[in-house]
VEXVEX-792021 format. One record per residue: x, y, z of N, C-alpha, C in turn; residue in three letters. Coordinates in pm, whole numbers, padded with zeros to 5 digits, always signed. Last residue first. Layout:
N
XYZXYZXYZala;...
***
This chain:
186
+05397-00570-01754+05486-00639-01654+05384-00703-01609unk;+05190-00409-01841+05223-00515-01939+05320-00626-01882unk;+05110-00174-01739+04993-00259-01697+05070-00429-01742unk;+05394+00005-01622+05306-00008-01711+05220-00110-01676unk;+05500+00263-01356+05507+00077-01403+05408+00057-01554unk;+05551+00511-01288+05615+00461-01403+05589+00310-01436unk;+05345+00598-01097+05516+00532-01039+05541+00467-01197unk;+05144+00622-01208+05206+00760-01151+05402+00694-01081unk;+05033+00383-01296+05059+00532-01390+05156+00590-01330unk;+04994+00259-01053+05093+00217-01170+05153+00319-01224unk;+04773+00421-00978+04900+00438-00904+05007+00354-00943unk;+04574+00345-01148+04639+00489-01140+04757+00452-01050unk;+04593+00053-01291+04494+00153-01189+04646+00230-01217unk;+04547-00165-01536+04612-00143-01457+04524-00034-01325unk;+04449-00330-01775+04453-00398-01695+04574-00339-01590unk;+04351-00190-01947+04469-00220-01964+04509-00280-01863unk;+04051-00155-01891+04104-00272-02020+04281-00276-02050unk;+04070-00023-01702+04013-00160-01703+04063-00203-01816unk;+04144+00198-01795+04217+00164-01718+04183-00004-01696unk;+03944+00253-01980+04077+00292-02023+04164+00193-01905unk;+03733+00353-01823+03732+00211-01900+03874+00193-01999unk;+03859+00555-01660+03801+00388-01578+03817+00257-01695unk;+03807+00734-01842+03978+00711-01786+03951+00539-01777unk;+03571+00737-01889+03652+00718-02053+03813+00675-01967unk;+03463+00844-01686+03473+00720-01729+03509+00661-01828unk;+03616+01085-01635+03603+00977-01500+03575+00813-01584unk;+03465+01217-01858+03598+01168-01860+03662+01068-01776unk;+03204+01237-01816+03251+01194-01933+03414+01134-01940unk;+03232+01399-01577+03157+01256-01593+03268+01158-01674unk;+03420+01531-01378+03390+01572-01505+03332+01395-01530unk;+03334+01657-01052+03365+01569-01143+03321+01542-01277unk;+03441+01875-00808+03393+01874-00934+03464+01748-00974unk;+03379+01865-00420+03510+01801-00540+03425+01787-00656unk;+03203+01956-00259+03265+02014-00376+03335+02008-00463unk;+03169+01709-00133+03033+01730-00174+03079+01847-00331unk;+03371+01683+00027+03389+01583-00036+03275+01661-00176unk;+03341+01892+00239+03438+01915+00124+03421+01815+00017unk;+03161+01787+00419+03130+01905+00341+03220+01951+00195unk;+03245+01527+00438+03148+01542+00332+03104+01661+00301unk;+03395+01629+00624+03472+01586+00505+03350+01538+00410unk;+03282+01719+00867+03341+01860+00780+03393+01752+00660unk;+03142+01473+00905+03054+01571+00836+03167+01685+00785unk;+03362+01305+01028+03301+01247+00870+03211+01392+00853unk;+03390+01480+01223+03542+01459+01092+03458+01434+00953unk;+03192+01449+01358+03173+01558+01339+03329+01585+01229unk;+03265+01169+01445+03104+01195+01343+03117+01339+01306unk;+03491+01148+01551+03426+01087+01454+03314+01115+01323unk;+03548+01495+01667+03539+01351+01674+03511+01305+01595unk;+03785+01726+01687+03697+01669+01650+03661+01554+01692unk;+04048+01813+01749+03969+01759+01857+03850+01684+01810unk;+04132+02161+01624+04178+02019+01649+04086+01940+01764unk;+03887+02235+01280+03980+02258+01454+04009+02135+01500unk;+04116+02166+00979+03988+02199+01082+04007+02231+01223unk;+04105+02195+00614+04143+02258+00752+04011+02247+00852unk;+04223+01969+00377+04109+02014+00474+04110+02069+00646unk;+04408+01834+00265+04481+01920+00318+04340+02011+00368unk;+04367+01578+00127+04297+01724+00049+04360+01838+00092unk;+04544+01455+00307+04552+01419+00141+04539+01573+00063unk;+04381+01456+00522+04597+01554+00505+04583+01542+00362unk;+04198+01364+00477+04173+01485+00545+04324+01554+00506unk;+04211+01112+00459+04195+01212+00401+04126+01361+00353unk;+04331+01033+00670+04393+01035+00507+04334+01149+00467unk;+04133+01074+00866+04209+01196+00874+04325+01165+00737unk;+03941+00886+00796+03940+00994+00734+04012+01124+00801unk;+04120+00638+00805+04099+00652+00695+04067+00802+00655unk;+04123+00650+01101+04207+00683+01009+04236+00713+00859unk;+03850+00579+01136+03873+00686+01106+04035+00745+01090unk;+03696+00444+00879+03740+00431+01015+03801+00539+01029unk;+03367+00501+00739+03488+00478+00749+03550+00502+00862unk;+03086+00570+00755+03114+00408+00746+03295+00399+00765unk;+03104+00835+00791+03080+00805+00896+03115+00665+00871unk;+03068+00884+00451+03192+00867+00497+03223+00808+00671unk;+02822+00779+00278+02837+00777+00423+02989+00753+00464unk;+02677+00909-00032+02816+00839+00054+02841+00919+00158unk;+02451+00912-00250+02482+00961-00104+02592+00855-00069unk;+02493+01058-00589+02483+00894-00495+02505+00934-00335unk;+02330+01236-00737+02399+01204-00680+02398+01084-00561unk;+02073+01344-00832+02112+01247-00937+02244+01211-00841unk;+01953+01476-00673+01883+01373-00659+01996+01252-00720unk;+01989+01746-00549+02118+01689-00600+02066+01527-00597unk;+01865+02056-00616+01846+01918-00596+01963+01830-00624unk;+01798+02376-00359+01936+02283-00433+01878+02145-00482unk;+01686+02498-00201+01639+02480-00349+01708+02385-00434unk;+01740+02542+00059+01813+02631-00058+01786+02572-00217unk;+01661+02361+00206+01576+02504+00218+01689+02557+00143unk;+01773+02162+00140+01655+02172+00120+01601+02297+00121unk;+02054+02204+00242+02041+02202+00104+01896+02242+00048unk;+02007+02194+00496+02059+02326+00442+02010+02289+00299unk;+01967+01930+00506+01865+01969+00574+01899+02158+00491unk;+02223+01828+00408+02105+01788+00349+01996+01880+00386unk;+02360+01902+00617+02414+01998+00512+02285+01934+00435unk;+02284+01756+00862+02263+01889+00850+02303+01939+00726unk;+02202+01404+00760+02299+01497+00768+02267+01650+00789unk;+02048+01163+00973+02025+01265+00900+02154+01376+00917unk;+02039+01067+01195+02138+01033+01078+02142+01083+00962unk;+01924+01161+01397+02091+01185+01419+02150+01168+01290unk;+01667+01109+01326+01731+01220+01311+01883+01240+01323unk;+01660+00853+01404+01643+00860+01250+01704+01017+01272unk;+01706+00841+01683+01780+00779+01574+01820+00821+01447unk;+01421+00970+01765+01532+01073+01761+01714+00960+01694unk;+01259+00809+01690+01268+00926+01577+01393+01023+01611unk;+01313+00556+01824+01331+00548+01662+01386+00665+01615unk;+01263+00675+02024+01393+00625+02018+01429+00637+01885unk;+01000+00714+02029+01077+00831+01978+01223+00820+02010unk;+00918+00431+02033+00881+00521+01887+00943+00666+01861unk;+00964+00354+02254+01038+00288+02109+01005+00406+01995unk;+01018+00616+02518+00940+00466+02423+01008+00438+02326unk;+01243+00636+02775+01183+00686+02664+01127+00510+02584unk;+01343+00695+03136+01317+00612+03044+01219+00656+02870unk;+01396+00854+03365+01372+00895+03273+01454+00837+03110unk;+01116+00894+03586+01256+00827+03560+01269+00943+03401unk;+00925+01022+03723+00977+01038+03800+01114+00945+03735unk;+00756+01339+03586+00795+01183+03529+00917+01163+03666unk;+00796+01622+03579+00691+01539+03644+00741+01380+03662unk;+00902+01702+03383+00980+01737+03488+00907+01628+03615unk;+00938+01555+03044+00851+01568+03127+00877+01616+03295unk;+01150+01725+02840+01157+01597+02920+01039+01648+03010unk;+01053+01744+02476+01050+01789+02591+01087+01672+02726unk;+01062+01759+02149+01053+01717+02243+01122+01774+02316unk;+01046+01854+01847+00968+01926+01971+00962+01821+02057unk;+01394+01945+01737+01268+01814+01767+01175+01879+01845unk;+01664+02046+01591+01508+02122+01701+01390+02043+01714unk;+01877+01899+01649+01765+01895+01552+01671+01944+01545unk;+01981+01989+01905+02032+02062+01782+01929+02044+01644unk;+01786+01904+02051+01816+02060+02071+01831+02083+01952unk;+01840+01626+02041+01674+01644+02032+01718+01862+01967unk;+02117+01617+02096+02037+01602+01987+01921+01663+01941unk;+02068+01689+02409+02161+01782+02317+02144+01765+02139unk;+01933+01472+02451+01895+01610+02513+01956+01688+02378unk;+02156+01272+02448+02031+01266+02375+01939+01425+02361unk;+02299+01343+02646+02350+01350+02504+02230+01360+02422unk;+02160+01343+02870+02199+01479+02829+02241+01498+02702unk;+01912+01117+02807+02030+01149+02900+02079+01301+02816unk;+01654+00888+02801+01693+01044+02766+01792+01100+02845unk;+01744+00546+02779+01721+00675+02888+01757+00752+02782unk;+01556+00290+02664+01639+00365+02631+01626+00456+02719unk;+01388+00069+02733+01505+00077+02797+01620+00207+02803unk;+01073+00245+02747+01156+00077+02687+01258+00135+02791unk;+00753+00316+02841+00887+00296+02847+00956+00196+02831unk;+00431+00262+02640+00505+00216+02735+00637+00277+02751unk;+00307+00640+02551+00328+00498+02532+00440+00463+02647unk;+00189+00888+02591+00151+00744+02644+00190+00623+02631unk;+00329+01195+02590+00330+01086+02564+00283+00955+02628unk;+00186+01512+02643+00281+01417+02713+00220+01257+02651unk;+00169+01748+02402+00151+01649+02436+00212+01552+02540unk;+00383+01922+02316+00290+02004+02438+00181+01870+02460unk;+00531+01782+02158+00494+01903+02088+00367+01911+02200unk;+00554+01544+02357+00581+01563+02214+00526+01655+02166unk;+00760+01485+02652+00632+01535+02611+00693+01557+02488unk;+00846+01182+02753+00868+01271+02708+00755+01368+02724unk;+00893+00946+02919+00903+01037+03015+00900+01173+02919unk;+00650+00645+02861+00762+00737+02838+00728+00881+02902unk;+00557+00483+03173+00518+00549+03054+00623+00599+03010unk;+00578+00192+03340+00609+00343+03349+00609+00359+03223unk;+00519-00055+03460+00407+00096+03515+00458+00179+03458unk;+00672-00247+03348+00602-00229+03304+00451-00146+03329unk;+00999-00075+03325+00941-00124+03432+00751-00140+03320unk;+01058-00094+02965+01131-00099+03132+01025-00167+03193unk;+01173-00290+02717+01068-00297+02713+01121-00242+02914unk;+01332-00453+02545+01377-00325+02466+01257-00248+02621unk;+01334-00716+02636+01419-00637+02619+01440-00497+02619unk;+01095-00898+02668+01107-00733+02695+01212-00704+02739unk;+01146-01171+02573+01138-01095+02498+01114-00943+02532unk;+01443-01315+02740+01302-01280+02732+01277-01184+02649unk;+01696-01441+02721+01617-01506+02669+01435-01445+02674unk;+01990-01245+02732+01860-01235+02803+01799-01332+02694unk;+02291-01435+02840+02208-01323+02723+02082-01338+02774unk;+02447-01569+03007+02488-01440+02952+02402-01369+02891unk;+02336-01806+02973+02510-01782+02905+02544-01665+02895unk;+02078-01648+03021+02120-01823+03029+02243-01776+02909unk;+01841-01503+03219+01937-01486+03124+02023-01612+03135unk;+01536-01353+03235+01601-01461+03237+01703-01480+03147unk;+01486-01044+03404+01463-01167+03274+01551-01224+03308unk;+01473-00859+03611+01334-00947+03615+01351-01008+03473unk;+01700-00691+03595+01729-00806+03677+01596-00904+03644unk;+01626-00513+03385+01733-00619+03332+01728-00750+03442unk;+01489-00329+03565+01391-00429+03444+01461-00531+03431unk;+01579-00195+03848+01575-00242+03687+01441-00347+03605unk;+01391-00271+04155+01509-00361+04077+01478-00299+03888unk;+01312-00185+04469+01242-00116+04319+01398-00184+04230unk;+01172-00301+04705+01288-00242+04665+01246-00253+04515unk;+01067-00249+05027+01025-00252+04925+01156-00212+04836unk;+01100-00412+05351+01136-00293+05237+01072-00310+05113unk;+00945-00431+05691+00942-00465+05524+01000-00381+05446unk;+01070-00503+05995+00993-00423+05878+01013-00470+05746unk;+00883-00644+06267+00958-00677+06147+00929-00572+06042unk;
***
């Protein structure tokens, strides 16, 4: 009689009731296997969760120049929580922020707006609106960054932005009344 041995995911060893896992190592793989990174010529000890280092991820780690490494040794290639986190936190980080820093620039007093929150019809509006030239194909995340590159140069005169606003609030209308002839008083 022979015996197999068969090596099952993580997902199959929880318990799942309507569909959803009720155990708490979720995030959490096989519980022999270490993360598969190395961190700046360190190979990493902590447990492996669920997340795989896959080529996209790869291609992050690159462009952010992270000092991580995939271990060639490692025989999966599962990553821990902690550099799930860090390669997260880096994606969301904007590159024109990262430029800005090493150019001395402070723009503290400015409010950060995450055009990525919008859909993205919204930002090919406005994208034809400004008439912002780009190559064709883009995607999502790389529309919302060429439109916060432009968004970032639109000059705004303070003083006046809000002498209009409180002008407009108290007549109880908005700009696109103005511009089609309606008054606030109909």
């Amino acid at each position: 009689m022979n015996i197999y041995r068969v090596h099952f995911p993580s997902s199959f060893g929880r318990l799942k009731m309507n569909g959803f896992s009720t155990g708490e190592e979720d995030s959490h793989g096989p519980p022999d296997q270490i993360c598969c990174l190395v961190d700046d010529g360190d190979r990493c000890s902590k447990p492996a969760g669920n997340a795989s280092y896959s080529k996209r991820i790869q291609k992050t780690v690159t462009q952010r120049r992270l000092k991580l490494q995939l271990d060639h040794s490692a025989r999966h290639i599962y990553i821990c929580d902690y550099h799930k986190g860090v390669i997260q936190s880096a994606r969301t980080k904007r590159r024109r922020k990262d430029s800005e820093d090493d150019s001395n620039e402070t723009d503290t007093d400015l409010p950060e707006v995450d055009l990525f929150q919008l859909q993205v019809n919204t930002l090919r509006r406005y994208k034809r609106h400004y008439k912002v030239a780009t190559r064709p194909g883009l995607n999502k995340a790389q529309l919302a960054d060429t439109l916060m590159k432009h968004f970032k140069t639109i000059p705004v005169l303070e003083k006046e932005a809000l002498t209009f606003f409180i002008y407009m609030v108290r007549s109880n209308s908005n700009k696109l009344d103005q511009k089609n002839g309606i008054s606030g008083d109909t």
